[in-house]
Steps between C-alpha positions, in 0.01 A plus 500: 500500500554824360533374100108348589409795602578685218387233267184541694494887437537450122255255498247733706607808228426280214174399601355869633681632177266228338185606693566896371536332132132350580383811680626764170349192288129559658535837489604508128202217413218698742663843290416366107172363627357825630602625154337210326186624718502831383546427155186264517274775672630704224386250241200460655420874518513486109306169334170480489399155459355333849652157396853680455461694817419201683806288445709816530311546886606103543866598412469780722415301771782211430787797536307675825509082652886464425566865597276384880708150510854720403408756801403232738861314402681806588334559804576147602845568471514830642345361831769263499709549822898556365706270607733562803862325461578533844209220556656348205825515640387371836339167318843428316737516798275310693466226212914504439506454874251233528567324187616170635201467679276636261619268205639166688299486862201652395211239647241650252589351127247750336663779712876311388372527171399857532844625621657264215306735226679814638816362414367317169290503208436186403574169705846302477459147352621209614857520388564823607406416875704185508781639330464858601647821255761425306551847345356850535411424126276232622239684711239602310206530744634715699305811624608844288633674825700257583684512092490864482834638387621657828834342617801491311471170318156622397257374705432418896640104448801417508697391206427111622130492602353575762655242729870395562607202260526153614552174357170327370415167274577675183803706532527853691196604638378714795322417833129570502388750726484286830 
């Protein structure tokens, strides 16, 4: 439990490390277009020709609509509440806890389906649920928390899959999940 919760951790630093990238990239943008303003007022301070000082006003008011939309986008994400691990935390143990219900009793497919997603990115096919994981190698839908490098061997699965290996049709294979 503890190597998921600190592939959860990195997971939650990358992505508010990513959200200060986004917030330093606004800033930067709104920045060089409230220069771009000022250097059109300027322009327009010196020509003389209406038809001239009319496109330049039309410029003007292209950068003061992106500078509006770039403000309102920061806003947005300052209002944002922050995200509190302990509720994260709290949803995690009580899906590890649950998780035989959750994925193999569950009543609700689209809810079944729902819980699968946490654990996956993209759907098994048909092999891989009659057959079940042959190798760690194998898994390639799986969710990026779960194939963070955290444990020893490199990631949260064990060096066989995710389930113990038992003989199948074809060769070696492990049990599916029930």
């Amino acid at each position: 439990m503890e190597a998921l919760e600190q592939a959860v951790l990195k997971e939650l630093d990358k992505r508010m490390a990513s959200e200060r990238q986004d917030e330093a990239t606004i800033e930067t943008r709104i920045s060089a277009l409230k220069a771009e303003a000022r250097m059109t007022v300027d322009k327009i301070k010196v020509l003389s020709s209406e038809t001239a000082i009319k496109y330049m006003e039309e410029d003007l008011m292209k950068t003061e609509a992106q500078i509006a939309n770039l403000q309102s986008q920061k806003e947005a994400a300052l209002q944002e509440k922050p995200t509190d691990i302990r509720v994260i935390f709290a949803y995690l143990n009580f899906f590890v806890a649950h998780l035989e219900y959750l994925l193999l009793k569950q009543i609700d497919p689209l809810k079944k389906a729902n819980f699968f997603g946490v654990l996956f990115r993209m759907a098994p096919t048909y092999e891989d649920l009659v057959c079940g994981t042959q190798s760690i190698d194998q898994i390639t839908g799986l969710s990026e928390v779960f194939s963070l490098a955290n444990s020893a061997q490199g990631n949260l699965e064990g060096h066989l899959g995710l389930e113990p290996r038992t003989p199948c049709l074809r060769g070696r294979c492990s049990n599916q999940l029930s």
